[in-house]
PLY file of the C-alpha trace (Angstrom):
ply
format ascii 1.0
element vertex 523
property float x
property float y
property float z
element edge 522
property int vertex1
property int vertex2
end_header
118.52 94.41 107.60
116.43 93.06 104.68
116.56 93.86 101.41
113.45 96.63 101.25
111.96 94.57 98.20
108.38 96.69 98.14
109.94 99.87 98.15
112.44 98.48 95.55
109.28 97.63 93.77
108.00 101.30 93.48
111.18 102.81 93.60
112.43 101.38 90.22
109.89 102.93 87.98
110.04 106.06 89.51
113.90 105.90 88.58
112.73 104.63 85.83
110.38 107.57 84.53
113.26 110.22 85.74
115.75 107.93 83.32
113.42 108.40 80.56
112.15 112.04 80.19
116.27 112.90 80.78
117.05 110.80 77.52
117.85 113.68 74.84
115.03 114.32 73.02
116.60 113.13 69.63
117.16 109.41 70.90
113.51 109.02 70.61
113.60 104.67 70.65
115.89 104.77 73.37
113.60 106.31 75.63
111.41 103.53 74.64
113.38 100.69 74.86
114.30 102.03 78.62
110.87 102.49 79.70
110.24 98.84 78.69
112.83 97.49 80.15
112.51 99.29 83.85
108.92 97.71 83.12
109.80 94.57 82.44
112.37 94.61 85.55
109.81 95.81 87.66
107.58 92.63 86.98
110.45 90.74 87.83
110.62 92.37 91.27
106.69 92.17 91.15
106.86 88.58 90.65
109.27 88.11 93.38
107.16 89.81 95.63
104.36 87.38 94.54
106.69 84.32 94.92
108.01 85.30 98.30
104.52 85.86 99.98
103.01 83.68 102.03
98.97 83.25 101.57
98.82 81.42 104.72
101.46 83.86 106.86
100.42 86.98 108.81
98.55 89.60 107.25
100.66 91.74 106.38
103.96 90.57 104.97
107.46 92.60 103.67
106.98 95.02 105.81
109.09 98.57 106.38
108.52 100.72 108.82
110.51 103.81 109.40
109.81 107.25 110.95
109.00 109.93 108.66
107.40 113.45 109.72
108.01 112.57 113.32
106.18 115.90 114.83
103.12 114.50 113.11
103.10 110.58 113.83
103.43 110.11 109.85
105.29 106.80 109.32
106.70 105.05 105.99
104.99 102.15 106.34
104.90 99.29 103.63
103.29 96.09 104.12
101.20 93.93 101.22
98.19 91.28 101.62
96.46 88.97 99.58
94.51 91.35 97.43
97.55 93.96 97.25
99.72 91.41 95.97
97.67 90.46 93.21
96.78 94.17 92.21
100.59 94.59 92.50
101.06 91.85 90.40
98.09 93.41 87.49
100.21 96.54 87.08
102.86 94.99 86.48
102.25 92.68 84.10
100.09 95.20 82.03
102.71 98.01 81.79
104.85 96.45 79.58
102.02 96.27 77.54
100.83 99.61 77.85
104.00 100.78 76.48
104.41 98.06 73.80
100.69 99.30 72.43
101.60 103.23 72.97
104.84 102.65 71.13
104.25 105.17 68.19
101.38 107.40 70.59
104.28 110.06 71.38
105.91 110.42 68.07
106.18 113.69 66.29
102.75 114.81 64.73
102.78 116.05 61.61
99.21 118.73 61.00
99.46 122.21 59.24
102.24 123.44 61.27
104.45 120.89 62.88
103.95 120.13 66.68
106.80 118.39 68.45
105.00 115.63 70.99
107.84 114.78 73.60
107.72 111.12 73.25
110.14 110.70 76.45
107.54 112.45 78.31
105.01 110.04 77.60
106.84 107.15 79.06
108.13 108.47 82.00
104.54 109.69 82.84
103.61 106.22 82.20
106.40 104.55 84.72
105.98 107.70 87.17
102.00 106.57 87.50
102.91 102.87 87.84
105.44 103.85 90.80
102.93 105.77 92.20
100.08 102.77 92.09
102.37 100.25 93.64
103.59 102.50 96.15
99.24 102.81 97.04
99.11 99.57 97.06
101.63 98.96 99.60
101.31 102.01 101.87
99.74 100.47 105.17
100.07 104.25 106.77
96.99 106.48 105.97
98.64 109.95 105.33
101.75 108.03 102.81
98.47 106.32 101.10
96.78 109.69 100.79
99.89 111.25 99.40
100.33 109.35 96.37
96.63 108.48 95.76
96.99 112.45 94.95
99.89 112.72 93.35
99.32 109.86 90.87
96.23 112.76 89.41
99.38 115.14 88.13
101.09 112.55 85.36
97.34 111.37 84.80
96.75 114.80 83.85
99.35 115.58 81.46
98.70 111.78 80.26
95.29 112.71 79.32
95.38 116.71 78.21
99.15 115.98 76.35
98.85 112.92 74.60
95.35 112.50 73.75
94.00 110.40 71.17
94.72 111.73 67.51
91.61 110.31 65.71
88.87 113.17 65.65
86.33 113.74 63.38
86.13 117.89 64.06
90.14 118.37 63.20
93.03 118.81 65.57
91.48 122.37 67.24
88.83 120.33 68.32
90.73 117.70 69.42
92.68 119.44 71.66
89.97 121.72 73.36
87.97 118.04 74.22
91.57 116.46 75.62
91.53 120.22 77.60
88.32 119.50 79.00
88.70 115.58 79.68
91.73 116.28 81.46
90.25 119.69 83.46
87.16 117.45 84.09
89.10 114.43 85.64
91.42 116.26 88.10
88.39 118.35 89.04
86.63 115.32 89.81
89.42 113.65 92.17
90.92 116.86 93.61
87.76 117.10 95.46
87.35 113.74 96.44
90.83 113.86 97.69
89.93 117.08 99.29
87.40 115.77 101.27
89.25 112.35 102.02
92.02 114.93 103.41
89.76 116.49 105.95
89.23 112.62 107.04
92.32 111.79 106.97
92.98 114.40 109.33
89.66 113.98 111.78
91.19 110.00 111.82
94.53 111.18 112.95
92.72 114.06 115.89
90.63 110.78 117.07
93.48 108.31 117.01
96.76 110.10 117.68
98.26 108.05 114.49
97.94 107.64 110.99
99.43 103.48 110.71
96.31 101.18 109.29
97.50 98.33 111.64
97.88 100.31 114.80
94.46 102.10 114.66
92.53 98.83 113.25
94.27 96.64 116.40
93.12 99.61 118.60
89.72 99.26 117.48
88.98 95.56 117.46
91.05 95.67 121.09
88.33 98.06 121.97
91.52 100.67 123.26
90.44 103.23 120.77
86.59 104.37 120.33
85.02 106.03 118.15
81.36 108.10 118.81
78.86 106.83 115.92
78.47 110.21 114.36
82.63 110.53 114.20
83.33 106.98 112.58
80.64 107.88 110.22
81.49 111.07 108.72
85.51 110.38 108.50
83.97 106.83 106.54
81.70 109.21 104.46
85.19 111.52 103.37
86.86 108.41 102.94
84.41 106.67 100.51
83.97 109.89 98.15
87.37 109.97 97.32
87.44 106.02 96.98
84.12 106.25 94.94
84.67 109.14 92.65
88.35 107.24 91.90
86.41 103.80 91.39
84.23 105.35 89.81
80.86 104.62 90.97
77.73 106.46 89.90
77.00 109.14 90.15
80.56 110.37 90.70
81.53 108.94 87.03
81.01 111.36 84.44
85.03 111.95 84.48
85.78 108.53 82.92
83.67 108.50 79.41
85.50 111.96 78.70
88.80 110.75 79.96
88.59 107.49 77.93
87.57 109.17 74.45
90.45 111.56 74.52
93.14 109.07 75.74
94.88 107.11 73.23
93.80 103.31 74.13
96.93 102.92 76.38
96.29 105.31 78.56
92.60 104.49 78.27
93.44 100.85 79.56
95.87 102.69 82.58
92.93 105.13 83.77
90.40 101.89 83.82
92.44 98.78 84.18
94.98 100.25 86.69
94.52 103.84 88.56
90.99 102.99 89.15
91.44 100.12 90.70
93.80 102.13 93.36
89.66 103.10 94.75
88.48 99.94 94.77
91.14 98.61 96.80
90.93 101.06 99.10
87.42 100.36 99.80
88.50 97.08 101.12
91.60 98.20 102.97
90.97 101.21 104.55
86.85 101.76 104.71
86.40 98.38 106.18
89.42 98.22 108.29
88.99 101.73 109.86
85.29 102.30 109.97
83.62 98.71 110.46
80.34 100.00 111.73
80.08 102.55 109.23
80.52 100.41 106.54
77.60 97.95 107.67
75.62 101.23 108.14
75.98 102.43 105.00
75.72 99.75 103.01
72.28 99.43 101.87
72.59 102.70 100.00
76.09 101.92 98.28
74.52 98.50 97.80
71.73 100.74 94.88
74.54 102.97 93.75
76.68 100.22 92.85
72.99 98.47 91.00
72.50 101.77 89.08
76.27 101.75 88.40
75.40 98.17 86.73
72.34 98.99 85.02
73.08 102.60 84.07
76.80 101.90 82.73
75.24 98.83 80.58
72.34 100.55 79.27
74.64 103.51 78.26
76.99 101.88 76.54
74.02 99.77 74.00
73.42 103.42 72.59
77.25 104.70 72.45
78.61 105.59 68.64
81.99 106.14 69.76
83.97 102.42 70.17
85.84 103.95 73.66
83.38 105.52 75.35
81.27 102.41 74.73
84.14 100.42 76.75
84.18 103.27 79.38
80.53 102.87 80.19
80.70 98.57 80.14
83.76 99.59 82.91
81.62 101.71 84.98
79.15 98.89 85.11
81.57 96.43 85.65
82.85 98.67 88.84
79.23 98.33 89.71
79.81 94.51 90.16
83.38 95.50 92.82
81.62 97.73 94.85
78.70 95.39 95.19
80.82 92.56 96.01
82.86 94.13 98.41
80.08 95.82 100.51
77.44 92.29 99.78
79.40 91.40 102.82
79.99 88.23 102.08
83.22 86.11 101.63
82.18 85.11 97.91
81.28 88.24 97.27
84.59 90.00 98.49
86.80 87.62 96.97
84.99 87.60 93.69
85.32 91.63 93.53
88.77 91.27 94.33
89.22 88.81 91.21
87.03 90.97 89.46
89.76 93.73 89.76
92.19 91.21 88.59
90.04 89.85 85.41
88.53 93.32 84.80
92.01 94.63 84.41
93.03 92.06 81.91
89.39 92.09 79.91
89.81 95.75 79.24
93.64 95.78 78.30
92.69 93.32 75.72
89.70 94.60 74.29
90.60 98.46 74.44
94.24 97.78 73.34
92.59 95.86 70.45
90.14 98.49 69.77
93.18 101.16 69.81
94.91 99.17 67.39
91.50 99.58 65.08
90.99 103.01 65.27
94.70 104.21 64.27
94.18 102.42 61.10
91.16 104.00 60.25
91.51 107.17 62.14
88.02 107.22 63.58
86.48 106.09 66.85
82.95 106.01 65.23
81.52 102.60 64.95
79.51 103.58 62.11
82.93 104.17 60.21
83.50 100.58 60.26
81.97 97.26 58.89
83.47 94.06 57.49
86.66 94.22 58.84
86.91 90.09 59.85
87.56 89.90 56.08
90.31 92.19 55.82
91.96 91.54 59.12
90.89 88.19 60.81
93.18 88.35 63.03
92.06 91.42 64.47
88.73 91.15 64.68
89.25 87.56 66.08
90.95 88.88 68.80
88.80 91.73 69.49
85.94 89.12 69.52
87.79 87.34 72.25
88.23 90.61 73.95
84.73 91.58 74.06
83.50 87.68 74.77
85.58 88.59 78.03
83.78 91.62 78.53
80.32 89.90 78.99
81.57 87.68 81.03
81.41 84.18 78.93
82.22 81.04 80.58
85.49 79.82 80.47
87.17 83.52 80.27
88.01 84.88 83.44
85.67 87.39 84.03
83.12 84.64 84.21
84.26 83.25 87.44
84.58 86.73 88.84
81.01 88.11 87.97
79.60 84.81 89.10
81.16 85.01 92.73
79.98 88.11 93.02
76.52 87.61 91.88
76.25 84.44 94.57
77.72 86.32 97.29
75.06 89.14 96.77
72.29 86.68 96.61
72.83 84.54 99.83
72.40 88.30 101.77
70.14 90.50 99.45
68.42 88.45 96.93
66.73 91.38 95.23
69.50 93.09 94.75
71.38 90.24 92.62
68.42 89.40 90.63
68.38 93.30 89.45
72.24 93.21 88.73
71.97 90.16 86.79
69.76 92.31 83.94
73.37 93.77 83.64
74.70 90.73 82.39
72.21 91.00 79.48
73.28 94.20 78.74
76.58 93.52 78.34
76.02 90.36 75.69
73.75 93.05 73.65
76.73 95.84 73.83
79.26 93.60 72.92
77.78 91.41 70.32
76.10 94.50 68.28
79.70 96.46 68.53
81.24 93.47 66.99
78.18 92.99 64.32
78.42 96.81 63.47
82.86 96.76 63.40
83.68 93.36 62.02
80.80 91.58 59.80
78.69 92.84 57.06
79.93 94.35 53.73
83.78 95.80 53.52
83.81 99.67 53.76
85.88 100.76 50.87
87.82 103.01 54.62
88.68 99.80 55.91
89.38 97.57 52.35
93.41 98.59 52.84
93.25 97.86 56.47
96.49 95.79 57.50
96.02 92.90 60.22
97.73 92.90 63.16
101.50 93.26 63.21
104.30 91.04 64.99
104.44 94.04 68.20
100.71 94.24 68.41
100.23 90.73 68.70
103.24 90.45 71.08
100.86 92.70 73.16
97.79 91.31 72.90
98.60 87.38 72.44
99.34 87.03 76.17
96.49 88.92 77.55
94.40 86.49 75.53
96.19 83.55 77.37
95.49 84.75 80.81
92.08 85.62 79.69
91.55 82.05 78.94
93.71 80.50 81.91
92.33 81.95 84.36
88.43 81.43 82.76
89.53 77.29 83.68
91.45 77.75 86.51
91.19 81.17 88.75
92.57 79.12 91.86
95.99 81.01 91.79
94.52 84.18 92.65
92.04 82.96 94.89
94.69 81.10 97.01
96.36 84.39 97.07
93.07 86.61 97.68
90.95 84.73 100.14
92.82 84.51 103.52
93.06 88.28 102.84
88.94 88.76 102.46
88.53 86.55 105.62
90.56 88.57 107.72
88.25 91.92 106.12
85.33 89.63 107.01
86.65 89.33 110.45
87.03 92.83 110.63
83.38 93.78 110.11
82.24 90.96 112.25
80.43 89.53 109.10
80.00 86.04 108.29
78.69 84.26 105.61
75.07 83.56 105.89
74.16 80.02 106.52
72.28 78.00 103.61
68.52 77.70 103.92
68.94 73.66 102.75
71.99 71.91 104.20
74.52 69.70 101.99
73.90 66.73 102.24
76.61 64.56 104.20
0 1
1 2
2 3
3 4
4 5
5 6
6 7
7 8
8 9
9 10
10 11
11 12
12 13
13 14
14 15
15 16
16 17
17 18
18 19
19 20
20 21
21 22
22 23
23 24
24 25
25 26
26 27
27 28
28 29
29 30
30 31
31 32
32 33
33 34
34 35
35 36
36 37
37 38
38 39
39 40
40 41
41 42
42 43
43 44
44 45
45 46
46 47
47 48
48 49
49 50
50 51
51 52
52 53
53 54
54 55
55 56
56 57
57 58
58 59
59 60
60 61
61 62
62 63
63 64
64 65
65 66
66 67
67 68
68 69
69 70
70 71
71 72
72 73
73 74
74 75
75 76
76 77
77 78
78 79
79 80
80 81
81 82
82 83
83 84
84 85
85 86
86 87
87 88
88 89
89 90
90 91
91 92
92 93
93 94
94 95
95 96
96 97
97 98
98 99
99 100
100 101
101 102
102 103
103 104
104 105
105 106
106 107
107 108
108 109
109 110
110 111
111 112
112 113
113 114
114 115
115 116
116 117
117 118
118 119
119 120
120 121
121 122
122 123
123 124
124 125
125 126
126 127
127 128
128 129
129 130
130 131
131 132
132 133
133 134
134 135
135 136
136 137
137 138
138 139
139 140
140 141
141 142
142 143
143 144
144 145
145 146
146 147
147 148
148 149
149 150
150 151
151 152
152 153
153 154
154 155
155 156
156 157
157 158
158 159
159 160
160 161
161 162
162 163
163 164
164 165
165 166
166 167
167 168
168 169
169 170
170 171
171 172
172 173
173 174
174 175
175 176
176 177
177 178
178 179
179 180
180 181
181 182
182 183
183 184
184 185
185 186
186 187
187 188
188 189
189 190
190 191
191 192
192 193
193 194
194 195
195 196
196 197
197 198
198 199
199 200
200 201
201 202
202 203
203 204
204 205
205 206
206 207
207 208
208 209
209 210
210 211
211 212
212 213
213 214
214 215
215 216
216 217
217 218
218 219
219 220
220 221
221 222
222 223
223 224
224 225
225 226
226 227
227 228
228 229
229 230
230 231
231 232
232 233
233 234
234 235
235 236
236 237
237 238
238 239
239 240
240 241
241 242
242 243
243 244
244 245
245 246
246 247
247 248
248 249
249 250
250 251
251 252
252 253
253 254
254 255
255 256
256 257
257 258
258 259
259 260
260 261
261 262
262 263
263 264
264 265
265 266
266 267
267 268
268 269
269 270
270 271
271 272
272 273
273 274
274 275
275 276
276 277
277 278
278 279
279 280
280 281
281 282
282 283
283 284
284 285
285 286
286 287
287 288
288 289
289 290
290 291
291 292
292 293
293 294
294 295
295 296
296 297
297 298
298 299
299 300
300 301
301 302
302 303
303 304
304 305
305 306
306 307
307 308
308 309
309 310
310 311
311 312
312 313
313 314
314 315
315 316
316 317
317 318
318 319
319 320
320 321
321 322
322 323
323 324
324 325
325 326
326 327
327 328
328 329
329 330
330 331
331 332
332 333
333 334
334 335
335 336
336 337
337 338
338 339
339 340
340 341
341 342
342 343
343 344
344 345
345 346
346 347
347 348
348 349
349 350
350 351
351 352
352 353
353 354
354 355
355 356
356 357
357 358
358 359
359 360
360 361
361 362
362 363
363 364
364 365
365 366
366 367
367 368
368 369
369 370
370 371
371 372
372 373
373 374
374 375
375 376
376 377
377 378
378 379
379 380
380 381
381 382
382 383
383 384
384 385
385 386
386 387
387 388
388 389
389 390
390 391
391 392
392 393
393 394
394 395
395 396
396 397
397 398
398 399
399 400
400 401
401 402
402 403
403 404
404 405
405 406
406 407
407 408
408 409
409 410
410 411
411 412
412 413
413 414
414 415
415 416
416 417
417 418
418 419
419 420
420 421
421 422
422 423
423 424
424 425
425 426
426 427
427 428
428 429
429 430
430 431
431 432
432 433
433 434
434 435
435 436
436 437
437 438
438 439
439 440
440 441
441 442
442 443
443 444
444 445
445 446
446 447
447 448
448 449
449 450
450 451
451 452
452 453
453 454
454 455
455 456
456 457
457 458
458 459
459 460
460 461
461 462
462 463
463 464
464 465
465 466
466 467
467 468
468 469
469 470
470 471
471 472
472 473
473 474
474 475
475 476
476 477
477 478
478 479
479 480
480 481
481 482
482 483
483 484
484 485
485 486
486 487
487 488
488 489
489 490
490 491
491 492
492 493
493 494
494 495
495 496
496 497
497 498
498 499
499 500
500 501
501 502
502 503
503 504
504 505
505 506
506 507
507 508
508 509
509 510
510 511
511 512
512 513
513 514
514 515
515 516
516 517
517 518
518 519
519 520
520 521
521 522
């Protein structure tokens, strides 16, 4: 028998997060220290799992299989592709991070009476969400998938509503009713997308007699299993809900601004740059596996929701005074850009969502880590609080320039090759449509160049004279995300080696290909 290496994978943080919140609560830095290291030892077996998979193999590789709730054909399947592997491979490099930037987040809080914040908590809700990500990731049956696509909403929760951010201008009453209501809002939000994805998940399993992704999908394309029109349609409608409110897509997104402003930037970059990108994913995996025809049906209409997710997100965020709900509305237009490439239906645009996820992931970490690292020394999310700061902490605001250069997309940082795939993908099959989107790209260079005119240039605020630049751990955190930034801006062709086998196969599923040019290459 082989050594289970993807359930190794999610099984270590979840040991991990256990470890941590049953470290006395006096030994404060060594609950740390052991969250970071079951991090960092979890990218290890992350990077194994990159190392030992085969891009050109089956689809599905490391698989487990192993009987679970017999009575109900529920199976604990494992098995990873192309664009699971690399998603597996973003959490785990940005954890470590996430708790490197969060390292002070939990400690004690001193206000007018003192509040004890259970800083072993925090981590092990941290490692307990990255166990259950993976673990989504990796599930290739639909009821194990379901399960912890739900379950990773309980640590978010207490994440959100029990360590929100501390910087608020109305006191810490206030503070803590807003975190209340962010985290009320957000698992309101979900619950009923998973709700309705539940009532799906079950109609799948009446229809199909199991819940394994490869079984039903080989079913369907051997023509062994078939599904009425109206059926296939309304268990892909339950499905995408869930996926979209999760992604999120407009107008299911009103969770994420709230969620974002109340988080402290860690958790900020874990809602955006990680759990999010659980929906996404699933878009690809399971709504175009399962429900082929559906998804071609419905795609004209998700095709303007993901545009108005574009437009809408950019245009929001140009009038946003608060620095993190400005990056929470450049993220909802930048899931605009997935969802369009995945359901353009092309193989440029697929892959180039799927490296979107990747570069989106890393573009945020930076820039919101960054921004996080701003607002605790000032103690105010309020752009208008800031102004001159390149001359008191170059370093910073360098960095956060870098971060935000990312966000638009500029050429030769990684999001550039992303947004571009998708764009070209859209184009070949709806022209119109990836014109319109491109308006979002203007957007973004006016929401990101006037946040860093309004933050970082212009006369010193006597607030921000004091300001210290970035220390030896923050730049440990945000030094490498910077790298990769710029790496894979020159050369993306790691992850698309890893990534495109993986869309052609979805292609194949769909029975899409990629329309032919109108003018042929010349030979």
């Amino acid at each position: 028998m082989s050594f289970p290496l993807l359930t190794a994978t999610a099984a270590l943080p979840a040991l991990g997060a256990v470890a941590t919140a049953a470290v006395p609560a006096a030994r404060r830095t060594a609950a740390k220290w052991l969250a970071l290291l079951v991090s960092l030892a979890t990218l290890a077996l992350a990077v194994t799992v990159l190392v030992r998979f085969d891009p050109d193999g089956t689809r599905y590789q490391l698989t487990e299989s192993h009987s679970w709730i017999k009575d109900f054909g529920v199976r604990y399947e494992l098995g990873v592709d192309g664009i699971a592997v690399a998603l597996i491979a973003l959490t785990a490099v940005l954890i470590p991070f996430i708790i490197l930037a969060g390292w002070h987040d939990a400690d004690p809080l001193e206000t007018g009476n003192r509040r004890w914040r259970p800083t072993q908590g925090f981590f092990a809700l941290i490692l307990a969400v990255e166990a259950m990500v993976i673990i989504s990731f990796e599930a290739t049956d639909v009821f194990l998938f379901y399960i912890f696509f739900e379950a990773m909403l309980i640590p978010m929760y207490f994440l959100i509503g029990g360590f929100g951010d501390r910087a608020h201008e109305h006191g810490e009453e206030a503070a803590a009713t807003q975190r209340s209501y962010a985290a009320v809002k957000f698992l309101l939000y979900n619950l009923v997308g998973g709700l309705l994805m539940l009532a799906a998940v079950i109609g799948l399993y009446v229809v199909a007699g199991n819940f394994s992704l490869q079984q039903i999908a080989e079913a369907r394309a051997s023509g062994s299993l078939h599904m009425a029109t109206s059926t296939e349609r309304w268990l892909f409608l339950g499905f995408f809900f869930a996926f979209a409110v999760k992604a999120p897509l407009w107008p299911l997104h009103t969770w994420l601004p709230n969620a974002m402003q109340e988080s402290t930037a860690p958790v900020a970059v874990l809602i955006t740059a990680v759990v999010d990108k659980v929906g996404t994913f699933a878009m690809l995996r399971f709504c175009l596996q399962l429900f082929p025809e559906a998804s071609k049906w419905a795609t004209p209409v998700i095709l303007v929701l993901a545009l108005i997710s574009i437009v809408y997100g950019a245009l929001l965020a140009v009038g946003q005074r608060d620095i993190k709900r400005l990056v929470a509305y450049a993220s909802i237009s930048h899931f605009g850009f997935i969802v369009m490439g995945i359901f353009a239906m092309t193989s440029q645009g697929q892959s180039g969502a799927t490296l979107y996820m990747v570069n989106h992931g890393i573009s945020t970490a930076a820039l919101m880590l960054v921004a996080g690292f701003l607002i605790s020394r000032r103690g105010s999310r309020l752009i208008a609080d800031y102004g001159g700061v390149q001359k008191v902490a170059p370093v910073l605001a360098g960095t956060f320039l870098i971060g935000g250069l990312a966000t638009l997309s500029l050429p030769g940082l990684a999001p550039f090759v992303s947004e571009f795939l998708v764009l070209v993908g859209t184009f070949t099959r709806y022209p119109v449509i990836g014109v319109i989107a491109t308006f979002g790209i203007v957007l973004a260079a006016l929401y990101v160049l006037v946040l860093y005119q309004r933050t970082m240039t212009g006369p010193v605020k006597p607030e921000v004279s004091a300001m210290p630049d970035l220390r030896v751990r923050e730049l440990v955190v945000v030094a490498p995300l910077i790298v990769l930034l710029i790496f894979l801006g020159v050369y993306p062709k790691p992850v698309t080696d890893i990534v495109n086998p993986a869309v052609r196969q979805t292609m194949s599923d769909v029975h899409k290909t990629d329309p032919k040019p109108e003018v042929e290459a010349a030979k």
